[in-house]
N, C-alpha and C positions, 0 to 999 in steps of 0.2 A: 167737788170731789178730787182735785189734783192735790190735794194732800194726803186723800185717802188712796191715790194710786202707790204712794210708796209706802204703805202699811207691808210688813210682810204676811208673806201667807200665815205664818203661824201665828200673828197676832188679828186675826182677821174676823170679824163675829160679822153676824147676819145683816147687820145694818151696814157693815163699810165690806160688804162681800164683795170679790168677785162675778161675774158676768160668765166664764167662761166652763161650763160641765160637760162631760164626757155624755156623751148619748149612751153606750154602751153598759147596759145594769146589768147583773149578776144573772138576770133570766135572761136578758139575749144572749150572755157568753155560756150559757150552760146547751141552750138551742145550738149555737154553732158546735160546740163540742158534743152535743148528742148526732150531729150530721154529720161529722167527723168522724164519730167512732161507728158513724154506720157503711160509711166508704170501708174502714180499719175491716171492718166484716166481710165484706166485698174482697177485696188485697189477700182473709185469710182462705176463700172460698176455690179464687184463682188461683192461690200457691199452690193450693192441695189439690187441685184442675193439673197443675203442670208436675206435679211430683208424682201423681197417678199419671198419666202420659206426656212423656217425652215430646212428642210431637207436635204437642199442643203449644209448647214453647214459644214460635214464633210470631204464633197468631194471638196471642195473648199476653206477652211479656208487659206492652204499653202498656195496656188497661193495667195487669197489676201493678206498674211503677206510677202512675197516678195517683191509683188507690191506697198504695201502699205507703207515699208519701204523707198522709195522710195520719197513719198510727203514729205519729210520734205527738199530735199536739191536742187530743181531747183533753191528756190528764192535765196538761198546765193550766187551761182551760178552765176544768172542770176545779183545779184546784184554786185558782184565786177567782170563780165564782161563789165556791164553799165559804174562802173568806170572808168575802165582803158578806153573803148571806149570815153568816152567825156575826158577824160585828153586830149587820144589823140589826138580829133575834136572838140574842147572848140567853136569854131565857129557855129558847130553843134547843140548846146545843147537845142536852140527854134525848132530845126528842131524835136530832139528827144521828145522831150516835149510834141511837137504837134504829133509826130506819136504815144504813151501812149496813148495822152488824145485822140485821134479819135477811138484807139483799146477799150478804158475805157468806151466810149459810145455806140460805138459798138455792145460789148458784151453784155453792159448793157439793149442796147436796145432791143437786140435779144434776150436775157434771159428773160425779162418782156415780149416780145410778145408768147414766147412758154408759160410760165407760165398763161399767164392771158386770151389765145385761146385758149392751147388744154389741159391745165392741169383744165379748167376752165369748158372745151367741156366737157370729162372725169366726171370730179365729179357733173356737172351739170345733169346726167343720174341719180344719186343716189339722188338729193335733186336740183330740178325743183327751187325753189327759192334761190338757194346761191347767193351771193352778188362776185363780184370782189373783194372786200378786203376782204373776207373771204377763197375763195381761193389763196388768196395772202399768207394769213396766214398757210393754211393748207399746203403750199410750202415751206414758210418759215418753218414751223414746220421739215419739210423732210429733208432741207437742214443743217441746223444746229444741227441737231441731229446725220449726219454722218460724224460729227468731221471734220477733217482734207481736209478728199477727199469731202466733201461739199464745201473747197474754192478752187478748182482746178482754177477754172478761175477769182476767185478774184485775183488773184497772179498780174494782170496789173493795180491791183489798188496799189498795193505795189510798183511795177516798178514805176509808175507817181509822187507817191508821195517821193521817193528815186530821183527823177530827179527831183522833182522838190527845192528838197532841196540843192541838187548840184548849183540849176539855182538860186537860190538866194546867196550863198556862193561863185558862181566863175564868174557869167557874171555879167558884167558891162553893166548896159541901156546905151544906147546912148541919148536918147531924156527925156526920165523922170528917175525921181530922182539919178539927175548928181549932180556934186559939196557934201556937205553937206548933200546931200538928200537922198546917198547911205547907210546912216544909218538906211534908214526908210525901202529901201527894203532888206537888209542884215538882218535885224528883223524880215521879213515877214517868215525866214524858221522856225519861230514857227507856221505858220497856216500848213502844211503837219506834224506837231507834236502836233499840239493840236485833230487835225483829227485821228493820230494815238491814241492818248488816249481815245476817245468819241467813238471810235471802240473798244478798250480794256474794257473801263466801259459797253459797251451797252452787252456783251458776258458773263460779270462777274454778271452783274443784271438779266439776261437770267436764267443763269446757277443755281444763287442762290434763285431764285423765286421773285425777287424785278418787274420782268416785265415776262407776262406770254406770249406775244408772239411778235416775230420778222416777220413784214410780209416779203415776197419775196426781194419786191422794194426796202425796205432797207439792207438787208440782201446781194443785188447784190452788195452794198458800202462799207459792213466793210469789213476791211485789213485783209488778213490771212496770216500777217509774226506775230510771237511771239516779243511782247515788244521786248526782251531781243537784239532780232536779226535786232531791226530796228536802238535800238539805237548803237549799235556797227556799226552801216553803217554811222550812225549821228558822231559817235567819228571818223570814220574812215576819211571822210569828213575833221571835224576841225583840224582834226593834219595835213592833209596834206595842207589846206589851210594856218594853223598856217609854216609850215616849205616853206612854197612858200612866205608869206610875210617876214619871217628872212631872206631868202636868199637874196633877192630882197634888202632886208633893209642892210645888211651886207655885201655882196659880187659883185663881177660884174655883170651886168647884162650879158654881155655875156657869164661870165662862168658859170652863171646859164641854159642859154640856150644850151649850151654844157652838161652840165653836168646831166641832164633829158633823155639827148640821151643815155646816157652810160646803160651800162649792170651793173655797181655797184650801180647805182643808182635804176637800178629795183628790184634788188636783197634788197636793204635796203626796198622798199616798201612792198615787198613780207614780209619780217621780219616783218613790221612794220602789217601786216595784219594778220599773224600769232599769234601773240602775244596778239592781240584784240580781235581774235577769243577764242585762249584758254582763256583769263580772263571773256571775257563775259559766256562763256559757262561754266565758273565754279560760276561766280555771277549767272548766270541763275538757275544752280542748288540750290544753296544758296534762292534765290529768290522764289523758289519752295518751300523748306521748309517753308518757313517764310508766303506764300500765302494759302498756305493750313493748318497750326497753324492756320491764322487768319478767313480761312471762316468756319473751324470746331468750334471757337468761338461762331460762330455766330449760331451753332445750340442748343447751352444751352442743353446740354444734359448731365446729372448724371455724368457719366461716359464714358471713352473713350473706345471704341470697335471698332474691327476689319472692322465693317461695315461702321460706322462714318467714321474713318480716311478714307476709300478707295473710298466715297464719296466725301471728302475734296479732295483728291489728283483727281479724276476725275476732278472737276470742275475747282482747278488750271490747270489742261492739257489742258482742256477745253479754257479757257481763254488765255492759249498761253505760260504760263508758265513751264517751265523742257523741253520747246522743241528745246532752241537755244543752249542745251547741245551739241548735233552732231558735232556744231562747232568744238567741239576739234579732233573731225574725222578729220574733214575736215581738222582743220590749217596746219597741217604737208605738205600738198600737195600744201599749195600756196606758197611753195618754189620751185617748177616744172613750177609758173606760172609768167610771165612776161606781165606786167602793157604796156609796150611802144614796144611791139611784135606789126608789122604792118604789112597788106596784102595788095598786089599791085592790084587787082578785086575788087571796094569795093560793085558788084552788085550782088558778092556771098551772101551779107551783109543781101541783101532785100530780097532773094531768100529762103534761108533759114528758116526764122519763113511762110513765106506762105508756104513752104510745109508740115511744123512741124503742120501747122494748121489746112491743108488739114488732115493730115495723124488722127491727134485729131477728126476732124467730123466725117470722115472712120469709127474708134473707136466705137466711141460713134454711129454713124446709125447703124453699124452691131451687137455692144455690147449690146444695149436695145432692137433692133429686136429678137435677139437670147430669152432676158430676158421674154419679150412679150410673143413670142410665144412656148416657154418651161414652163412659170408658167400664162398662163391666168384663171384660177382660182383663185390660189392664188395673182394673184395681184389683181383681182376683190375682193375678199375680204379683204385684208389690205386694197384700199383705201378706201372702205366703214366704215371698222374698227376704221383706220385712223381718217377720216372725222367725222365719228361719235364721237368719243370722244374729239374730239378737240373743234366740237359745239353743243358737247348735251348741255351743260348749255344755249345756246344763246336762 
């Protein structure tokens, strides 16, 4: 086999494979980012511990800056487990589609019945005449202001609209737009990219005072992955569709299908996602720069000071910018992870995020119970605080 050592990975079929595979398959990278996003819940539980009491501050900052470390890396996670899962189950992909977009209403819907019942019930004691969209807003105000662990469960709006860019990219209709007419739905994955943007602008006009409030309802819509990290999912996508139609175009088809099975072929993916990771996350950083130059621009002020800049650089964070740095963390370790790793149970599949979801509710009842009733005081008065400034002008 010393001649088969210098085959390249890409010309590599089952019989002169490689030796070397990633242990790590698409279910244990989904597990680690369902653990992840369940700290992410924890970070959003002790925010709102410390923005309801001040004094809780000291004794709790750690634990949130642990946990809090945390929300930035389910979705990448969660996002090239999505991948390698539909490579593997491409017949899948209306199935996965639809189980996003049922979780995306879901939630959505369950999040506007808490907010607009008992967040409504709540500040309706303090001001007998509030409106429904004014508690919308006062919710919204809450949510968006604690950064990051405000989109804890936005995160399956990111899921949907990453699958749903796959499902324009890699399924083929059967009944509409066949022949000729698959140009028109291969074009459609700019709508989950124009959606991504008009989520990026609505946070950047928030942040910079162009718009002074985001209510709840829409607020349950925008994306909480950073640009930077959505479209390196987007690049990641067209190279691999770009290297499935060259082969197809060039080579056999059956040594195509051979050669997706092999372990050198995962191992080239792994590379190829590695590599995406670190540049985006060094464009990201770059990007950072250049985002916050531009909205300190925009406040025409004399001179630059310590204060300005550290406002600029918030509301770039804010907006999503310097956050898909981590990536470079991460890339190193998608060489541990293999794309076409398969489980013979695939009911462990289903099993899994319901009890990651269960264990999230747990969370979340015991975590604001605890909040409730350690700062009732002080939460009576921040929402009154709250509420009040939000609508003394109305």
């Amino acid at each position: 086999m010393k001649h088969g050592n210098r085959i390249k990975l890409k010309d590599r079929t089952l019989e002169n494979d490689i030796k070397y595979r990633g242990f790590i398959s698409y279910r244990y990278l989904r597990i680690i980012a369902w653990l992840f996003l369940i700290f992410a819940q924890c970070a959003a539980i002790i925010k709102f511990n410390m923005s309801v009491n001040k004094a809780s501050v000291p004794y709790v900052q750690g634990a949130f800056n642990f946990f809090d470390w945390f929300a930035y890396l389910p979705l990448p996670l969660f996002l090239v487990a999505n991948f390698a899962y539909i490579l593997q189950h491409r017949n899948k992909i209306k199935h996965l589609l639809f189980f996003y977009g049922a979780i995306c209403l879901l939630i959505y819907a369950a999040a506007n019945f808490v907010t607009l019942h008992y967040l409504h019930g709540i500040v309706a004691t303090f001001k007998p005449d509030v409106t429904y969209y004014q508690s919308s807003k006062f919710a919204g105000h809450l949510f968006i202001n604690m950064g990051q662990t405000g989109y804890v469960f936005n995160i399956f709006i990111d899921l949907f609209l990453c699958t749903l860019i796959i499902f324009f990219i890699f399924y083929t209709p059967k009944k509409f737009f066949t022949g000729k007419k698959i140009h028109i739905f291969r074009w459609m994955v700019l709508l989950p990219l124009l959606y991504e943007i008009a989520g990026v602008a609505i946070k950047l006009c928030y942040f910079t005072g162009d718009i002074t409030q985001v209510p709840s309802f829409l607020f349950f819509l925008l994306p909480s992955k950073p640009p930077l990290m959505f479209l390196s999912f987007f690049v990641l996508v067209l190279l691999m569709k770009y290297a499935e139609f060259r082969r197809r175009k060039h080579q056999d088809p059956e040594f195509y299908k051979e050669h997706i099975k092999t372990n050198a072929h995962s191992l080239r993916v792994s590379i190829i996602m590695m590599i995406i990771f670190i540049l985006m996350g060094i464009i990201d950083i770059v990007a950072y720069i250049i985002t916050t130059a531009l909205i300190i621009t925009r406040f025409n002020v004399p001179e630059m000071n310590e204060t300005v800049l550290m406002v600029g650089m918030s509301i770039a964070q804010e907006t999503g910018f310097g956050k898909t740095a981590v990536f470079i963390l991460i890339a190193p370790f998608m060489l541990l992870f293999s794309y076409n790793k398969s489980h013979k149970n695939p009911k462990i599949d289903t099993f899994i995020p319901i009890a990651a979801i269960a264990i999230i509710v747990i969370v979340y009842l015991e975590g604001f119970f605890q909040v409730f009733t350690h700062n009732v005081p002080q939460l009576l008065d921040k929402i009154r605080e709250f509420f009040d400034n939000l609508l003394g002008g109305e």
